[in-house]
C-alpha positions as protocol buffer text, in pm:
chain_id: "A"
residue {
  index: 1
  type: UNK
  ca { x: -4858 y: -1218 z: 1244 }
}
residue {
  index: 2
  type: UNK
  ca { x: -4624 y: -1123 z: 1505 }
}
residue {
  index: 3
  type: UNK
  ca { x: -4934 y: -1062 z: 1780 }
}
residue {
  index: 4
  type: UNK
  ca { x: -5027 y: -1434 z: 1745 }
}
residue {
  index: 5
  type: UNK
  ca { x: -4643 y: -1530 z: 1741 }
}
residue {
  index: 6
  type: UNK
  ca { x: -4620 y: -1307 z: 2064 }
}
residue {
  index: 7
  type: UNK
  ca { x: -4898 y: -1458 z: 2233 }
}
residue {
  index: 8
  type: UNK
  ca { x: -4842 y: -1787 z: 2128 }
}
residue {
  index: 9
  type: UNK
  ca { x: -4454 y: -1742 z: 2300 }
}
residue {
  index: 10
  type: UNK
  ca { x: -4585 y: -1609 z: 2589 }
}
residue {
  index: 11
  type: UNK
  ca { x: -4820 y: -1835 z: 2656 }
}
residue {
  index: 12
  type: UNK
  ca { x: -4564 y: -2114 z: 2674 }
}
residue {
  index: 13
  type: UNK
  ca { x: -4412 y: -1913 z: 2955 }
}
residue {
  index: 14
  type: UNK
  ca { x: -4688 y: -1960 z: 3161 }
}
residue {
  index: 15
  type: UNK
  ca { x: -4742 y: -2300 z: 3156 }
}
residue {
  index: 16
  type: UNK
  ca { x: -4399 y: -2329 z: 3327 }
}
residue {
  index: 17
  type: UNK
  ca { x: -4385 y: -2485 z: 3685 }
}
residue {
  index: 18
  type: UNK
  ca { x: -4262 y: -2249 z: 3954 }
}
residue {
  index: 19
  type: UNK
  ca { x: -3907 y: -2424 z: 3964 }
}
residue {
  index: 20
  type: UNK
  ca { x: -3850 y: -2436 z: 3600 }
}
residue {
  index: 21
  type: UNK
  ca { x: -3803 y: -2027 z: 3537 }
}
residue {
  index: 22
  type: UNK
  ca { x: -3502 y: -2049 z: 3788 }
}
residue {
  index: 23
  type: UNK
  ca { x: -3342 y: -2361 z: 3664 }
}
residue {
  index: 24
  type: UNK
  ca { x: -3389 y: -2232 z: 3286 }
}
residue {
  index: 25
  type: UNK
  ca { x: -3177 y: -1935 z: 3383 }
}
residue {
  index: 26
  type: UNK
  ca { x: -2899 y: -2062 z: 3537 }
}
residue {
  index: 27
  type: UNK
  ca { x: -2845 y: -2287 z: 3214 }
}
residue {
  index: 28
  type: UNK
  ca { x: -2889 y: -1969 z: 3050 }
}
residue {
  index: 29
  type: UNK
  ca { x: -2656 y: -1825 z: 3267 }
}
residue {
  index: 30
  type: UNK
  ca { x: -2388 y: -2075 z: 3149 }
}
residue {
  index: 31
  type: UNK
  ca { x: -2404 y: -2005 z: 2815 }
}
residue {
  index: 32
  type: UNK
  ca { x: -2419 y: -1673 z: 2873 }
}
residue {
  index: 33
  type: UNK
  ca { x: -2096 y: -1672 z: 3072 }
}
residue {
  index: 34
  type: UNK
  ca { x: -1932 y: -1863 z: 2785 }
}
residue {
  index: 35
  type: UNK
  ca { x: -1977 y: -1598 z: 2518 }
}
residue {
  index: 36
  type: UNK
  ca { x: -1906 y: -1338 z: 2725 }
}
residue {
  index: 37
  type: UNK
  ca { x: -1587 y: -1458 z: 2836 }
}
residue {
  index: 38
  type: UNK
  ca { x: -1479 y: -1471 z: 2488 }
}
residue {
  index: 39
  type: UNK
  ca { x: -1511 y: -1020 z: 2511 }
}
residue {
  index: 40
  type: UNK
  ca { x: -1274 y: -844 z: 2678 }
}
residue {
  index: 41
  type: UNK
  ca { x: -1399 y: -704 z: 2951 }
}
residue {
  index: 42
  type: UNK
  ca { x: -1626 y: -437 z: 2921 }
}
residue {
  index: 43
  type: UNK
  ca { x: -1964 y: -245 z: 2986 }
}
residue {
  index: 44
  type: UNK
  ca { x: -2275 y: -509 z: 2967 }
}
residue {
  index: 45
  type: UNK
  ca { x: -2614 y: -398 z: 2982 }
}
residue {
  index: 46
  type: UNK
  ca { x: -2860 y: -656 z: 3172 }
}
residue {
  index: 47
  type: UNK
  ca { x: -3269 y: -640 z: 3198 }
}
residue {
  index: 48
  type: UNK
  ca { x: -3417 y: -667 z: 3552 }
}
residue {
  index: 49
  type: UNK
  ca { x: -3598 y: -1035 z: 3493 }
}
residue {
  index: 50
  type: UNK
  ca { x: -4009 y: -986 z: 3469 }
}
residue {
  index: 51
  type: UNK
  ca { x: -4263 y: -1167 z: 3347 }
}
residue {
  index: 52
  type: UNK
  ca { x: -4109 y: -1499 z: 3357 }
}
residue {
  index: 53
  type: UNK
  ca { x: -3802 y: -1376 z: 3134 }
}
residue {
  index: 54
  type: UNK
  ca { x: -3485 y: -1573 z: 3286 }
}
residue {
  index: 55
  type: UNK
  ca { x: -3302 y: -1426 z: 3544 }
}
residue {
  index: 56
  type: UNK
  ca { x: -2929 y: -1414 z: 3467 }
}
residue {
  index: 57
  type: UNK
  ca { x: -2818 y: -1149 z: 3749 }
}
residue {
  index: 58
  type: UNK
  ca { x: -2610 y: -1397 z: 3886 }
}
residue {
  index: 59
  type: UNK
  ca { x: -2361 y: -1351 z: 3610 }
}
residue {
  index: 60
  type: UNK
  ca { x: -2278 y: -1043 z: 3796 }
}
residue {
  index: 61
  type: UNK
  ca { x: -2101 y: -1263 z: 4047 }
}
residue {
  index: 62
  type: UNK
  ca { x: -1933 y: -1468 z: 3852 }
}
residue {
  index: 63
  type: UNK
  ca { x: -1533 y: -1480 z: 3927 }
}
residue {
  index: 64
  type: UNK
  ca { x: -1440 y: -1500 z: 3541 }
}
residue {
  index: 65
  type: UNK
  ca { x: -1615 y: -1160 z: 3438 }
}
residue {
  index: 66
  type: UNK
  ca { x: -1508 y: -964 z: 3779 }
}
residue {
  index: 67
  type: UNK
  ca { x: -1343 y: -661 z: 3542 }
}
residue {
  index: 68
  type: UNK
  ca { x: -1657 y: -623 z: 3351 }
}
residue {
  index: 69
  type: UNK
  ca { x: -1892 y: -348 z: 3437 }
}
residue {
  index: 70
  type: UNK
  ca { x: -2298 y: -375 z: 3445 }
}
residue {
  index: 71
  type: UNK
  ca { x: -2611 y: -160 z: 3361 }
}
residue {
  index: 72
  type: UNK
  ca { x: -2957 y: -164 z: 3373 }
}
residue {
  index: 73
  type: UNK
  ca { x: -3183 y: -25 z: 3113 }
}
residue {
  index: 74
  type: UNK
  ca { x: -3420 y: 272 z: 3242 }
}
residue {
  index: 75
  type: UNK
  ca { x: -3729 y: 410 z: 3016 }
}
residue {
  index: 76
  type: UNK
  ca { x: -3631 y: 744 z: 2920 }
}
residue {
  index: 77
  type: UNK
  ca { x: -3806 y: 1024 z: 2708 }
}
residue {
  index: 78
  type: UNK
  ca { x: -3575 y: 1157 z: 2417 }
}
residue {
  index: 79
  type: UNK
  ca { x: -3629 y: 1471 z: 2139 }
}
residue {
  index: 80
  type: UNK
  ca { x: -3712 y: 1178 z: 1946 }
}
residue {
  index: 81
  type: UNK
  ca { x: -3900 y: 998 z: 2136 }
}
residue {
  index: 82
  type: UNK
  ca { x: -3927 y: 693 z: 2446 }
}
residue {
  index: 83
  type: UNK
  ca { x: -3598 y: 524 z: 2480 }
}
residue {
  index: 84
  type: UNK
  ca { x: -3399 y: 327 z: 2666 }
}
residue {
  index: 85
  type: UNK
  ca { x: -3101 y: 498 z: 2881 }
}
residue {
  index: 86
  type: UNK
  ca { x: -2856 y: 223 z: 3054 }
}
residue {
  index: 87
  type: UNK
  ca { x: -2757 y: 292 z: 3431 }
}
residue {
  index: 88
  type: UNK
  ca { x: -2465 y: 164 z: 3617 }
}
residue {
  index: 89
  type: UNK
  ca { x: -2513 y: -124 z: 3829 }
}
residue {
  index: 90
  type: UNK
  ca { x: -2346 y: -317 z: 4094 }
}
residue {
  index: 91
  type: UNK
  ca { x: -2495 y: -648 z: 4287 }
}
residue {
  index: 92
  type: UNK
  ca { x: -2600 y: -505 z: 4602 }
}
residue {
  index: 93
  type: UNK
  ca { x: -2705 y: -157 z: 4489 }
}
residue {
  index: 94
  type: UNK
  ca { x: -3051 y: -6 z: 4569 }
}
residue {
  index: 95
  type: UNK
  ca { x: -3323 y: -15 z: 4312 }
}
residue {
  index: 96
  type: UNK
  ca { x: -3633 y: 128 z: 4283 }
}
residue {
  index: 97
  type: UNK
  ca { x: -3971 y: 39 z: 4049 }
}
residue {
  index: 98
  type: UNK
  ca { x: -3915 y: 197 z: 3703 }
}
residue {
  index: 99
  type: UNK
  ca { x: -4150 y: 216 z: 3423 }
}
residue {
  index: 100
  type: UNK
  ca { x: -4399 y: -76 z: 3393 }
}
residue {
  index: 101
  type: UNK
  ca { x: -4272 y: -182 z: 3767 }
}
residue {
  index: 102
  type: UNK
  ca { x: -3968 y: -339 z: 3660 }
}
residue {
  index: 103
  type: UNK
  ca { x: -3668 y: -239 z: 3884 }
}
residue {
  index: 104
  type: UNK
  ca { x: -3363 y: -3 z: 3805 }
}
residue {
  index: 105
  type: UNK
  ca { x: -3086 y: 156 z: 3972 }
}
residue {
  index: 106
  type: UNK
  ca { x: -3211 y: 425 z: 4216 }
}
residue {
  index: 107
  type: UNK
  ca { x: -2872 y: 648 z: 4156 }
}
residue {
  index: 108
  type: UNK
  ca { x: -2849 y: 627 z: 3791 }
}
residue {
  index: 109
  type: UNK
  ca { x: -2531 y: 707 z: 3670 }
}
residue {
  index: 110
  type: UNK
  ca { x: -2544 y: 679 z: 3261 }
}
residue {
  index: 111
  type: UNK
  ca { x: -2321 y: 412 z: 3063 }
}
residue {
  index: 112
  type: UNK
  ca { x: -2337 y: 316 z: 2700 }
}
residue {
  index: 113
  type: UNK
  ca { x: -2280 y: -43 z: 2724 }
}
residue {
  index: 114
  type: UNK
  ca { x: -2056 y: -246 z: 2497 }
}
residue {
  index: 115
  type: UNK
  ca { x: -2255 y: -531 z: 2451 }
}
residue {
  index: 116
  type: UNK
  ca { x: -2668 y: -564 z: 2484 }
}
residue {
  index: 117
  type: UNK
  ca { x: -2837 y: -842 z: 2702 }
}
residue {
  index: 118
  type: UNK
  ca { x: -3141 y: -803 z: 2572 }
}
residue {
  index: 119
  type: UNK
  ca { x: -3493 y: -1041 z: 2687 }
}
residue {
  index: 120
  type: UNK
  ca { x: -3688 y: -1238 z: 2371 }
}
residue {
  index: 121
  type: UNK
  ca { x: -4015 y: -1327 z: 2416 }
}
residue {
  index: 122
  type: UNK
  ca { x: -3907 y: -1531 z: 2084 }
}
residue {
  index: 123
  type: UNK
  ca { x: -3625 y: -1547 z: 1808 }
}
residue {
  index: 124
  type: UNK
  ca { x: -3535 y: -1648 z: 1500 }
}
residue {
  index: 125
  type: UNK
  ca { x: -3204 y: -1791 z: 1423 }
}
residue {
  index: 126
  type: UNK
  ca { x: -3142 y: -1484 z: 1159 }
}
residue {
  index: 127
  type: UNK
  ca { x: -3114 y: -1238 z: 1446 }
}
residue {
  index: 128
  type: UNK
  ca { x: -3476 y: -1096 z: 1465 }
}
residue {
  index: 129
  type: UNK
  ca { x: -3635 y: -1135 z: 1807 }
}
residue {
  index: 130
  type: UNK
  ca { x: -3997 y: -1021 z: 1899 }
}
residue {
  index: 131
  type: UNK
  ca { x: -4027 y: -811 z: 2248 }
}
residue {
  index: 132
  type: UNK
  ca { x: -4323 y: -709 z: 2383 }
}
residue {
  index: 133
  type: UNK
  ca { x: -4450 y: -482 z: 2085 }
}
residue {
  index: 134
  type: UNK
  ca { x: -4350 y: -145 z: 2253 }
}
residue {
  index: 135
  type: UNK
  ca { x: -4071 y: -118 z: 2056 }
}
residue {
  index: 136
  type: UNK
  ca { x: -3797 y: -5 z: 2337 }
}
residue {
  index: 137
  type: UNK
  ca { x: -3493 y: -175 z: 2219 }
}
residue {
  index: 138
  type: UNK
  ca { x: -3590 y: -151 z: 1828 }
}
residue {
  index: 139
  type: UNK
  ca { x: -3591 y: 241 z: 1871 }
}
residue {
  index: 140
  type: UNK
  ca { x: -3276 y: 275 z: 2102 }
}
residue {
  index: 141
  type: UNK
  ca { x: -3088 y: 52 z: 1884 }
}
residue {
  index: 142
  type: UNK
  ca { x: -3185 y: 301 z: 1582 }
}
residue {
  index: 143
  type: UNK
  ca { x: -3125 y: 583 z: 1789 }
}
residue {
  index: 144
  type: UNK
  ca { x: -2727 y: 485 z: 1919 }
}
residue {
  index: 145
  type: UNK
  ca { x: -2489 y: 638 z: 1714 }
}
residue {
  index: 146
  type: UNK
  ca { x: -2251 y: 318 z: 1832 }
}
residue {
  index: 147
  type: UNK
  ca { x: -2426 y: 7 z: 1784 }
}
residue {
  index: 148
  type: UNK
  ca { x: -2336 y: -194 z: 2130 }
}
residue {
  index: 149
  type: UNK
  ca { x: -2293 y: -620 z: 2041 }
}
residue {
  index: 150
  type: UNK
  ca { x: -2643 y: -749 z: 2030 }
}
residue {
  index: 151
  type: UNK
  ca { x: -2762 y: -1046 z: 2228 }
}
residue {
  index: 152
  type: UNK
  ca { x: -3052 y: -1212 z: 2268 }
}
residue {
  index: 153
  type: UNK
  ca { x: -3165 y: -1386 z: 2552 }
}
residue {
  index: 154
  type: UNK
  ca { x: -3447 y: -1660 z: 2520 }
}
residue {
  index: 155
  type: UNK
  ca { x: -3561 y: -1972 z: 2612 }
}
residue {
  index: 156
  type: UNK
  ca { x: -3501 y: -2253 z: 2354 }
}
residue {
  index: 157
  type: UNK
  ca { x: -3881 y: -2357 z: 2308 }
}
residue {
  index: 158
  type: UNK
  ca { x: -3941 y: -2021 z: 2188 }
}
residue {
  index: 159
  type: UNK
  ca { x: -3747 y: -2020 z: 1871 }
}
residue {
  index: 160
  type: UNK
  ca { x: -3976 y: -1978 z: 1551 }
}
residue {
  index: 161
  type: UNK
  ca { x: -3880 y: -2138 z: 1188 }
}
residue {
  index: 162
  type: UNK
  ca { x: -4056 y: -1881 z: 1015 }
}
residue {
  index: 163
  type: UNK
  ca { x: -3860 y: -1521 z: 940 }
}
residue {
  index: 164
  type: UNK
  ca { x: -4070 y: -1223 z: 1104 }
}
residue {
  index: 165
  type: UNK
  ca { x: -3816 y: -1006 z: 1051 }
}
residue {
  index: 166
  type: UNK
  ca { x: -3939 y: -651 z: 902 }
}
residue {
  index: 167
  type: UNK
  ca { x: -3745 y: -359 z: 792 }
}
residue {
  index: 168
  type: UNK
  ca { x: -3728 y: -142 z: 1065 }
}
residue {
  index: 169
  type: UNK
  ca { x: -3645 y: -438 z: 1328 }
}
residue {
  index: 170
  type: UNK
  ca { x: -3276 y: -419 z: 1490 }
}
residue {
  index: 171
  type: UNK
  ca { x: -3135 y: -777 z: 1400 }
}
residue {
  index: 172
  type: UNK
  ca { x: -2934 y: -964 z: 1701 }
}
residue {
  index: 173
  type: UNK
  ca { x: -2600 y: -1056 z: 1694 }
}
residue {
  index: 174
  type: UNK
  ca { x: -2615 y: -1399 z: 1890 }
}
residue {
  index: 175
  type: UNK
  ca { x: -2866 y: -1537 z: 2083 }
}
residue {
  index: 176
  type: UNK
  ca { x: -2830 y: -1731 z: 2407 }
}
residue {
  index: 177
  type: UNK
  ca { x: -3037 y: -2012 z: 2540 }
}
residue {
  index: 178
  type: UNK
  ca { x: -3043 y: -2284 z: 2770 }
}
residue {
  index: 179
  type: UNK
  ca { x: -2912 y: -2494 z: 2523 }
}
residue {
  index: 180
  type: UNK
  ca { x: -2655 y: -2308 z: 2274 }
}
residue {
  index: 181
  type: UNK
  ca { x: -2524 y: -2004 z: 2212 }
}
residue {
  index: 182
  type: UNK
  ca { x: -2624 y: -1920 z: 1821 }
}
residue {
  index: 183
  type: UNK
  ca { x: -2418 y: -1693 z: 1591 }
}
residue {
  index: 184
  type: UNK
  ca { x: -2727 y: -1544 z: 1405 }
}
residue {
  index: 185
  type: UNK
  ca { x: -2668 y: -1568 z: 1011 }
}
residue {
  index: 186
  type: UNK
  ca { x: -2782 y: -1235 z: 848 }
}
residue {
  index: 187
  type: UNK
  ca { x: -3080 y: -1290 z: 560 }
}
């Protein structure tokens, strides 16, 4: 079920026009800024944007979260297995290509973030959110011993009515689109 809801999802990402990824994540961006602004400020973890996820960097600059600090998630091997490790980051700083290409920090100086930005390919509205099937977040989530403040990141068209929630997925805590910020209601 979740392959076909995954593909499906996907597929609606690439049927967007060249100007419509950036333009979807600057809304984003503002929806974004208004829940974070309601944290103090703290560590956030960001993704580097790829394969047409929004880009919501620019929230680095923003004048109203200038005490908050950033990170970028890094694939890292664990005793227990491939995880995700979160290194500081600042706008300006040099990055290099990572695991599957996608960019982090070249000097990687480890954070546990306070709060989770973390890419949908979809979502439902009960906190469960479908990646790309590797499992990254799902296992570092489980393997934190402090659960960081979960949010999801999506695009509004890619919210599904059905709940593909299963037991060993790590629910979301809010998820933020171009058009609302959403409070996810446990099951």
């Amino acid at each position: 079920m979740k392959k076909s809801l995954r593909q499906n999802a996907l597929a609606y990402r690439t049927q967007l026009a060249g100007d419509e990824i950036p333009a979807l994540g600057r809304e984003i961006s503002k929806s974004l800024l208004t829940l974070l602004q309601t944290f103090k400020p703290c560590t956030v973890g960001l993704f580097y944007p790829t394969q047409g996820e929004p880009d919501i960097l620019c929230i680095m600059g923003n004048s109203l979260l200038e005490k908050f600090e950033w990170a970028l998630p890094v694939c890292c091997e664990s005793p227990t297995g491939p995880v995700l490790g979160f290194a500081q980051f600042a706008q300006g700083q040099e990055l290099e290509p990572g695991r599957y290409n996608i960019a982090v920090p070249k000097t990687k100086n480890w954070v546990q973030p306070d709060v989770l930005l973390i890419p949908c390919v979809a979502f439902h509205r009960n906190g469960a959110r479908l990646g790309y099937g590797a499992g990254w977040y799902d296992r570092t989530l489980n393997s934190l011993t402090t659960k960081p403040l979960t949010v999801g990141v999506a695009y509004a068209k890619t919210e599904l009515l059905d709940n593909f929630a299963e037991p060993h997925d790590q629910l979301l805590d809010h998820v933020v689109t171009e058009q609302a910020v959403i409070t996810c209601s446990r099951p």
